[in-house]
N, CA and C atoms as an extended XYZ file, in Angstrom:
357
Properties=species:S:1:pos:R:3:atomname:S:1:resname:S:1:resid:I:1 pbc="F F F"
N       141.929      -62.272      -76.183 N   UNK     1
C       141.855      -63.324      -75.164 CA  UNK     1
C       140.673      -64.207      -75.510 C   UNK     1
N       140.635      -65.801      -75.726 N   UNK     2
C       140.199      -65.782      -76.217 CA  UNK     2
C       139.384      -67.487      -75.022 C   UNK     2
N       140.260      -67.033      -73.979 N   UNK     3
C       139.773      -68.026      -73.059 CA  UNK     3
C       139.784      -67.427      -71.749 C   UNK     3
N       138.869      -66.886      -70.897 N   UNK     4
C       138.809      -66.435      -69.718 CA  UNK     4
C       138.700      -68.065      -68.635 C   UNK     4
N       139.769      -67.329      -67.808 N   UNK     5
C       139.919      -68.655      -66.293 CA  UNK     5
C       139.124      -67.259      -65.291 C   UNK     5
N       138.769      -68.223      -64.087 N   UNK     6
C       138.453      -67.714      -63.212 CA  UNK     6
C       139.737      -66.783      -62.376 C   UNK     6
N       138.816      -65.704      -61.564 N   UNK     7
C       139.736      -64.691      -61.115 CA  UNK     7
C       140.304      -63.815      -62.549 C   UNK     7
N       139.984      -63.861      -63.602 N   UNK     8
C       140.502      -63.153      -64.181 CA  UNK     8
C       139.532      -61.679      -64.123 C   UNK     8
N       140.365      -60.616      -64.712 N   UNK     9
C       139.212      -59.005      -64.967 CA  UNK     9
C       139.325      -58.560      -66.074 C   UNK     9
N       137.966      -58.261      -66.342 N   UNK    10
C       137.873      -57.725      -67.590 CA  UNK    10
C       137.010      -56.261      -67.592 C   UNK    10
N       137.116      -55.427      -68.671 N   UNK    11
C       137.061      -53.728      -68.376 CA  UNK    11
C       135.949      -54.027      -69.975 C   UNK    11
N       135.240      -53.352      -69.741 N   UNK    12
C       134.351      -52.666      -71.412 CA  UNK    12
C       134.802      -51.339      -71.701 C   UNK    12
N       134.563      -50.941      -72.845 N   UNK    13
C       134.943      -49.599      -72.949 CA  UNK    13
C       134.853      -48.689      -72.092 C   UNK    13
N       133.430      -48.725      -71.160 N   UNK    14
C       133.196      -47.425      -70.642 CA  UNK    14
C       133.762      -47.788      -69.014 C   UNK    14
N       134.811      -48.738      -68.587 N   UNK    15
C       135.983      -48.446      -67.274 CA  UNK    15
C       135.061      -49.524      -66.503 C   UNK    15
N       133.855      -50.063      -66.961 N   UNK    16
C       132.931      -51.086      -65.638 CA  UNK    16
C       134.108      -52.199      -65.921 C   UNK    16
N       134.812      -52.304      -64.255 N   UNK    17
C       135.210      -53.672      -64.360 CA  UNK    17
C       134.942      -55.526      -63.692 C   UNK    17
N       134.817      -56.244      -64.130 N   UNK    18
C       134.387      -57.413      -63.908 CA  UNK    18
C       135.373      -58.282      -63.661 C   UNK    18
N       134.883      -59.358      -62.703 N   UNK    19
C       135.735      -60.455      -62.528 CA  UNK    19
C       135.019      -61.517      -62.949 C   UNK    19
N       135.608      -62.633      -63.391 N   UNK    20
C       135.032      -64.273      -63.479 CA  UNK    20
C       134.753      -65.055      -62.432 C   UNK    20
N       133.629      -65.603      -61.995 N   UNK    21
C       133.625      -66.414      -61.660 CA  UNK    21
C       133.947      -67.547      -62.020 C   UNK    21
N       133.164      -68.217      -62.646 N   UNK    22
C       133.557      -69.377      -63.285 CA  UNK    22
C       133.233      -69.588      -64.633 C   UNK    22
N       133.754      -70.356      -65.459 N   UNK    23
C       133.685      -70.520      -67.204 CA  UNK    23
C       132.686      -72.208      -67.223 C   UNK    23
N       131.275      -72.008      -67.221 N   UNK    24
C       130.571      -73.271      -67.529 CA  UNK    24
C       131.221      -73.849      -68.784 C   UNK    24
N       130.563      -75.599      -68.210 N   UNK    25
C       131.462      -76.451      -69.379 CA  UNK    25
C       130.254      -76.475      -70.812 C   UNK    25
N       130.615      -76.783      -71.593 N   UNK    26
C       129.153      -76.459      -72.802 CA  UNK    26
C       127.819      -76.817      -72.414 C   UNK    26
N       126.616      -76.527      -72.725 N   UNK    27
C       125.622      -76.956      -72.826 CA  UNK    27
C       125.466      -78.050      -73.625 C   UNK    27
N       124.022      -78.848      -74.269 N   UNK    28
C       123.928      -79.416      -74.938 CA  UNK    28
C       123.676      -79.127      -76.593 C   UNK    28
N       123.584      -77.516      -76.576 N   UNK    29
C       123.790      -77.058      -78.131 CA  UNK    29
C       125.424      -76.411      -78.176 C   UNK    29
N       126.728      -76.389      -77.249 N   UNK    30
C       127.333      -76.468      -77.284 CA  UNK    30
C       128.348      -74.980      -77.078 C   UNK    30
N       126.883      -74.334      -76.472 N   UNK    31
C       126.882      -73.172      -75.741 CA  UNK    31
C       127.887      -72.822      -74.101 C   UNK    31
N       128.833      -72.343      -74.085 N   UNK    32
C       129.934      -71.999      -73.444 CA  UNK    32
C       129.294      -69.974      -72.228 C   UNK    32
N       128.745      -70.480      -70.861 N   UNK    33
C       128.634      -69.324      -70.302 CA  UNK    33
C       129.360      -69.575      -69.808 C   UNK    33
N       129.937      -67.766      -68.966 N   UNK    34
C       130.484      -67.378      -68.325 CA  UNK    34
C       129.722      -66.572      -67.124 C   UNK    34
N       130.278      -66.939      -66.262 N   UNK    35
C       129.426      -66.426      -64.496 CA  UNK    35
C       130.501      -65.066      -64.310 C   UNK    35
N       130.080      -64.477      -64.005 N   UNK    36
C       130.752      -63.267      -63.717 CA  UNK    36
C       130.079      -62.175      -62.806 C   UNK    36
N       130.610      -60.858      -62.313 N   UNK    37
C       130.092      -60.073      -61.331 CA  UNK    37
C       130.920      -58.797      -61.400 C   UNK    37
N       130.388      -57.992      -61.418 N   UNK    38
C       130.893      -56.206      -61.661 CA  UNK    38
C       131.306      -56.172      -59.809 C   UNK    38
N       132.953      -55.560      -60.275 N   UNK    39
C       133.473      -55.089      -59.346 CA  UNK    39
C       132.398      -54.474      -57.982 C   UNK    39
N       131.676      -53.357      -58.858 N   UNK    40
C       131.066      -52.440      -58.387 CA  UNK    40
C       130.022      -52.560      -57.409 C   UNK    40
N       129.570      -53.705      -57.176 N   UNK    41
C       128.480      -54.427      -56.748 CA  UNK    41
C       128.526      -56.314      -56.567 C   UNK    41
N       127.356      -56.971      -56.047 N   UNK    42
C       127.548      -57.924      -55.572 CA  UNK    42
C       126.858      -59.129      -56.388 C   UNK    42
N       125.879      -58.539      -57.469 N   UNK    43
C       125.027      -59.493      -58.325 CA  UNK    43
C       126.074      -60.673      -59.088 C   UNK    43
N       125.639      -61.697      -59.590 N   UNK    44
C       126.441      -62.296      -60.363 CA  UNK    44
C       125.060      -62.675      -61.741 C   UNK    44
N       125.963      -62.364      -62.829 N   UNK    45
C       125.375      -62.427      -63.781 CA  UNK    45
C       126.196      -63.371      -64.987 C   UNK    45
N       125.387      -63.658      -66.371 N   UNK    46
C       125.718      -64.575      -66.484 CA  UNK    46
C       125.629      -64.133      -68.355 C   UNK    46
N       126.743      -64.693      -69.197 N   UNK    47
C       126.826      -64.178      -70.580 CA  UNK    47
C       127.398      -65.594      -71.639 C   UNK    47
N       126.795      -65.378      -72.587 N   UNK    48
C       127.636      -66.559      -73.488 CA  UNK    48
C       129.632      -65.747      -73.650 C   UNK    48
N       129.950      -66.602      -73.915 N   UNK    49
C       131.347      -66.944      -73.810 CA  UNK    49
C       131.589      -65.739      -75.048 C   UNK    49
N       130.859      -65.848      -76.235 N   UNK    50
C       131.268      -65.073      -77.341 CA  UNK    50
C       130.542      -63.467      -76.934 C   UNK    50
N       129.538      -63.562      -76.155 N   UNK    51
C       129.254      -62.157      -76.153 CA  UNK    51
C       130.066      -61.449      -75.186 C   UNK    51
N       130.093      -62.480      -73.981 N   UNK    52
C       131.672      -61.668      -73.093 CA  UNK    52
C       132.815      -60.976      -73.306 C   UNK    52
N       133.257      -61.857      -74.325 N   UNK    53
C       134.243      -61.544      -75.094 CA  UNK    53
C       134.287      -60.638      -76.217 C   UNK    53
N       133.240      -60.357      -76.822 N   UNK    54
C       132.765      -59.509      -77.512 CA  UNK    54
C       132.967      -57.729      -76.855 C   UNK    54
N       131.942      -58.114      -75.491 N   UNK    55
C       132.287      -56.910      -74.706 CA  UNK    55
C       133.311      -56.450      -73.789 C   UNK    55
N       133.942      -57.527      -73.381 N   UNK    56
C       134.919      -56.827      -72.160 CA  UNK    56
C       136.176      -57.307      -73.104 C   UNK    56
N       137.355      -57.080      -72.204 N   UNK    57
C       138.738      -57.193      -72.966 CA  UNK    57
C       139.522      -57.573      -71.066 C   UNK    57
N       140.201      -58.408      -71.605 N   UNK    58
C       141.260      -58.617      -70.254 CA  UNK    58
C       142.061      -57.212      -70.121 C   UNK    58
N       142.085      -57.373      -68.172 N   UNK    59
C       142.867      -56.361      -68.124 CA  UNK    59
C       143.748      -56.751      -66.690 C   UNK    59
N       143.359      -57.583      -66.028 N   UNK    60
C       144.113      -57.961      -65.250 CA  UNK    60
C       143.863      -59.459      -65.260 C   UNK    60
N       144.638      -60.053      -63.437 N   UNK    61
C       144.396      -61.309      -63.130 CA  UNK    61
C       144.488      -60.928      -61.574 C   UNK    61
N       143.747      -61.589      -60.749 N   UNK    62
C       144.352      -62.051      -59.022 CA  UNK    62
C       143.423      -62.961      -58.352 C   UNK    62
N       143.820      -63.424      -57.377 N   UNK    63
C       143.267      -64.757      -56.721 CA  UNK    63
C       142.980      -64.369      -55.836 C   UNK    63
N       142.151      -63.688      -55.950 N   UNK    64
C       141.386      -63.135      -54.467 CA  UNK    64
C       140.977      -64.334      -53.431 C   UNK    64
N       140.063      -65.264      -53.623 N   UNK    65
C       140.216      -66.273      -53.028 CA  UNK    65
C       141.095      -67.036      -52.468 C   UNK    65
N       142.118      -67.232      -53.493 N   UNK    66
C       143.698      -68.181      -52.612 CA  UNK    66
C       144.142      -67.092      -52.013 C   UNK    66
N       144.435      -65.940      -52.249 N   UNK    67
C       144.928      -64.957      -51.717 CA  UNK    67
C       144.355      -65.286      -50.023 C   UNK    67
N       143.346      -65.255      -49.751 N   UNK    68
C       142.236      -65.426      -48.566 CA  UNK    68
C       142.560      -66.477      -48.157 C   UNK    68
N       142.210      -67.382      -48.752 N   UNK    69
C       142.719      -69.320      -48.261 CA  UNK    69
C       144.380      -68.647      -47.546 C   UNK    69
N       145.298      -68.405      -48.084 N   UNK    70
C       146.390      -67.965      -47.712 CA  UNK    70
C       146.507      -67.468      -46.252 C   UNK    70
N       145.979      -66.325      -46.469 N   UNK    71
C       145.643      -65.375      -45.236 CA  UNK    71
C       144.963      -66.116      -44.133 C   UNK    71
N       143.735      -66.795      -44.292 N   UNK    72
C       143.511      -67.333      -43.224 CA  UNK    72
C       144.046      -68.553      -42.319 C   UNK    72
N       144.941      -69.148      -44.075 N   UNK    73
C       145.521      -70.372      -43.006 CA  UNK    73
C       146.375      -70.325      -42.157 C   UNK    73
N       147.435      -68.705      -42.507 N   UNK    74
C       148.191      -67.973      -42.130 CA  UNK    74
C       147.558      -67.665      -40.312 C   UNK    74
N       146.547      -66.958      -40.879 N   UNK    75
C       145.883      -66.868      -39.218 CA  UNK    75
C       145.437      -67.758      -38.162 C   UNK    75
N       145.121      -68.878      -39.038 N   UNK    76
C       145.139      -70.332      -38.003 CA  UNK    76
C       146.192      -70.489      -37.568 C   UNK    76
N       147.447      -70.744      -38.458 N   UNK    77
C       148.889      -71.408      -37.613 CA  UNK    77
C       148.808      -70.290      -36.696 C   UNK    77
N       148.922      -68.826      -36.718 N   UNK    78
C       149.302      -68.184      -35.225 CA  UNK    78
C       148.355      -68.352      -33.918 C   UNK    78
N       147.375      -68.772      -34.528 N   UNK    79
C       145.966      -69.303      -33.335 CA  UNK    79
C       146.628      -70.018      -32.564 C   UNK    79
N       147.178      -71.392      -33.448 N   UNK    80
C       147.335      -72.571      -32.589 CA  UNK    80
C       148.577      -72.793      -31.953 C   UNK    80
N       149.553      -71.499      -32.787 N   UNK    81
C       151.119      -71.454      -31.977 CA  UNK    81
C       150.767      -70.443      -30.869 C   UNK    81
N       149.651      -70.024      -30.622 N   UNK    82
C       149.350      -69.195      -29.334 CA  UNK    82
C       149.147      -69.707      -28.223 C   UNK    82
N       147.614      -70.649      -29.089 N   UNK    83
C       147.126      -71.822      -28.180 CA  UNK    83
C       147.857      -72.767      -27.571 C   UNK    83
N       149.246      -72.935      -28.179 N   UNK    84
C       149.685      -74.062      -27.969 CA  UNK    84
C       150.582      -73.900      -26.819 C   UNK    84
N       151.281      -72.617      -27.141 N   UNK    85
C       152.306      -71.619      -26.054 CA  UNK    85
C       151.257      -71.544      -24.858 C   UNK    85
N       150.160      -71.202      -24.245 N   UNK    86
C       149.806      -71.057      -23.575 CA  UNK    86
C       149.020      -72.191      -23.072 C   UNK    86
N       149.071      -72.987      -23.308 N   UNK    87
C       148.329      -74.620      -23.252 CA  UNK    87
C       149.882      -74.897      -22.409 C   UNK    87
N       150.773      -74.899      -22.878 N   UNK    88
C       152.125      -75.651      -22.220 CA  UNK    88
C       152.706      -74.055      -21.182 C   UNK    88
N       152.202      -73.061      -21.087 N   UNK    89
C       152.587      -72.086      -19.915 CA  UNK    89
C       151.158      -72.516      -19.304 C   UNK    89
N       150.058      -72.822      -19.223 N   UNK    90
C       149.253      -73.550      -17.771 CA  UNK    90
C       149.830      -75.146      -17.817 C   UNK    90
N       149.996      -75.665      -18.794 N   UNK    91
C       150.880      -77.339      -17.681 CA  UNK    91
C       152.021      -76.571      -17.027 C   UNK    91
N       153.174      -75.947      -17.193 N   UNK    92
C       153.664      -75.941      -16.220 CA  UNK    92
C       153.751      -75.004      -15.148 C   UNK    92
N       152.717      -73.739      -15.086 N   UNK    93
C       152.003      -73.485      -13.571 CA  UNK    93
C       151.525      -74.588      -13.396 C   UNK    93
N       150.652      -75.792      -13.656 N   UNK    94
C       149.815      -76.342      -12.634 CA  UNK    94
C       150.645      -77.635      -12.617 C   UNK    94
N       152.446      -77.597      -12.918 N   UNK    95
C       153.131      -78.626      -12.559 CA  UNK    95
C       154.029      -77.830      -11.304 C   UNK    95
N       154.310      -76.710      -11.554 N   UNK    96
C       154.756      -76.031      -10.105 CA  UNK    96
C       154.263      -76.355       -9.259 C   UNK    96
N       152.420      -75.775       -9.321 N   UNK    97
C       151.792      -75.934       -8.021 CA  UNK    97
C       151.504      -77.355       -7.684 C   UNK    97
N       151.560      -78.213       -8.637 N   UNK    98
C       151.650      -79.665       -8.139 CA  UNK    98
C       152.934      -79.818       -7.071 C   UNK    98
N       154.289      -79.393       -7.798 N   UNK    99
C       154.991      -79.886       -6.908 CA  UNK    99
C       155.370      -78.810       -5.735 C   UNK    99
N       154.583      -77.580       -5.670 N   UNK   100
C       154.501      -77.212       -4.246 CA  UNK   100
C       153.926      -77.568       -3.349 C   UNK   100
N       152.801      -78.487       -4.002 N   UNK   101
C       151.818      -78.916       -3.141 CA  UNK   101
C       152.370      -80.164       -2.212 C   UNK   101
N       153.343      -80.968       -3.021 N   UNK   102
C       153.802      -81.862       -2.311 CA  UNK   102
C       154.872      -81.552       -1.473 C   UNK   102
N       155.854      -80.440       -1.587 N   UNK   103
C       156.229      -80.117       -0.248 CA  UNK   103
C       156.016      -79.544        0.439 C   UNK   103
N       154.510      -79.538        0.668 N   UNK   104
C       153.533      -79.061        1.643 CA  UNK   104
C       152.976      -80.120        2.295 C   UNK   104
N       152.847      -79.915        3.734 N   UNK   105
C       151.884      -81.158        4.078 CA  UNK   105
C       150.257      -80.694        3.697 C   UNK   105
N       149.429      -81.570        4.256 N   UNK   106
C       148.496      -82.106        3.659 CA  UNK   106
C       147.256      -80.943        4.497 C   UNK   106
N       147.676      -80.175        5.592 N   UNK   107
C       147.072      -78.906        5.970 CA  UNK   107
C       147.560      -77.492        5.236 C   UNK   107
N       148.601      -77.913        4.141 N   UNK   108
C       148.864      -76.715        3.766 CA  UNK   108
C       150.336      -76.387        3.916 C   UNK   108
N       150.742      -76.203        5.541 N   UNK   109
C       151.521      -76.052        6.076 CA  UNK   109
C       152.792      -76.951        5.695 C   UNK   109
N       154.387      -76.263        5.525 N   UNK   110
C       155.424      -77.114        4.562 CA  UNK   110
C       155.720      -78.303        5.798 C   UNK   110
N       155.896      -78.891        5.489 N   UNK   111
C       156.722      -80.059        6.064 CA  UNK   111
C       157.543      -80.276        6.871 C   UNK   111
N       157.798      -80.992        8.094 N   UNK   112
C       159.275      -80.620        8.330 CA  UNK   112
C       160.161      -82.074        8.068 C   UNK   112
N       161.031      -81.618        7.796 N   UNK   113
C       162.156      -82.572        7.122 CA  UNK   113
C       162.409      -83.605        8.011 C   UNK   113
N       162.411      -83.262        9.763 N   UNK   114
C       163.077      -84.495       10.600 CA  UNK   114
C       161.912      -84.670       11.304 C   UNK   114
N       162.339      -86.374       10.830 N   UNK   115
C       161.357      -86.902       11.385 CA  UNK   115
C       161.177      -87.058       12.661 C   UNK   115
N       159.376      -87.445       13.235 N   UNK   116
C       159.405      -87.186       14.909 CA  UNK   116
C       158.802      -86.142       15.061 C   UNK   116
N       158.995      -84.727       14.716 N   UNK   117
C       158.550      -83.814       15.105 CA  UNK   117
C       156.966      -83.155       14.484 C   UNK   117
N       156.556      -82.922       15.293 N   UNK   118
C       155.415      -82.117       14.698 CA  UNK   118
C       155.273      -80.781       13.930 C   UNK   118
N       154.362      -80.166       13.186 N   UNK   119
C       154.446      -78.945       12.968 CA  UNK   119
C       153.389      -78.218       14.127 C   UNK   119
């Protein structure tokens, strides 16, 4: 392998495995690092392109990140199809009680239909 992308994993002989961060673009002597970080832990460390490659060997790929972007955007739409369901179940309780309110008179008490009379 002779070009690591990000999200890719790579294993050394002795089973430590690593993911990519990101593949820097050359330096000005035309030097190619790679950002990377052991499974195992949280440091990110940092290697020329030929010694990386030297030591680790591809062994997988996954997008942990889009994977996530995925998942969460996933969890927004059900937020807002919740929010939204229950945003339109209080308009119409508080369109019921609107229109109970109006065939109620104005003490509360319902109305009576013929006119003339009192309640």
């Amino acid at each position: 392998m002779s070009d690591p992308q990000r999200h890719d994993i790579f294993e050394d002989e002795n089973g430590k495995r690593v993911a990519i961060k990101q593949v820097m673009d050359p330096n000005a002597l035309g030097v190619i690092f790679v950002e990377y970080k052991n499974l195992s832990d949280s440091n990110i460390r940092f290697m020329t392109k030929e010694d990386f490659l030297a030591r680790f060997k591809l062994t997988d790929n996954f997008g942990s990140t889009d994977t996530h972007a995925k998942l969460l955007a996933k969890e927004q739409a059900i937020a807002l199809a919740e929010e939204q369901r229950l945003e339109k179940i209080a308009a119409d309780a508080k369109a019921a009680a609107l229109e109970q309110n109006a065939s109620s008179g104005p003490d509360g008490r319902k109305a009576d239909s013929k006119p003339g009379r009192s309640a």
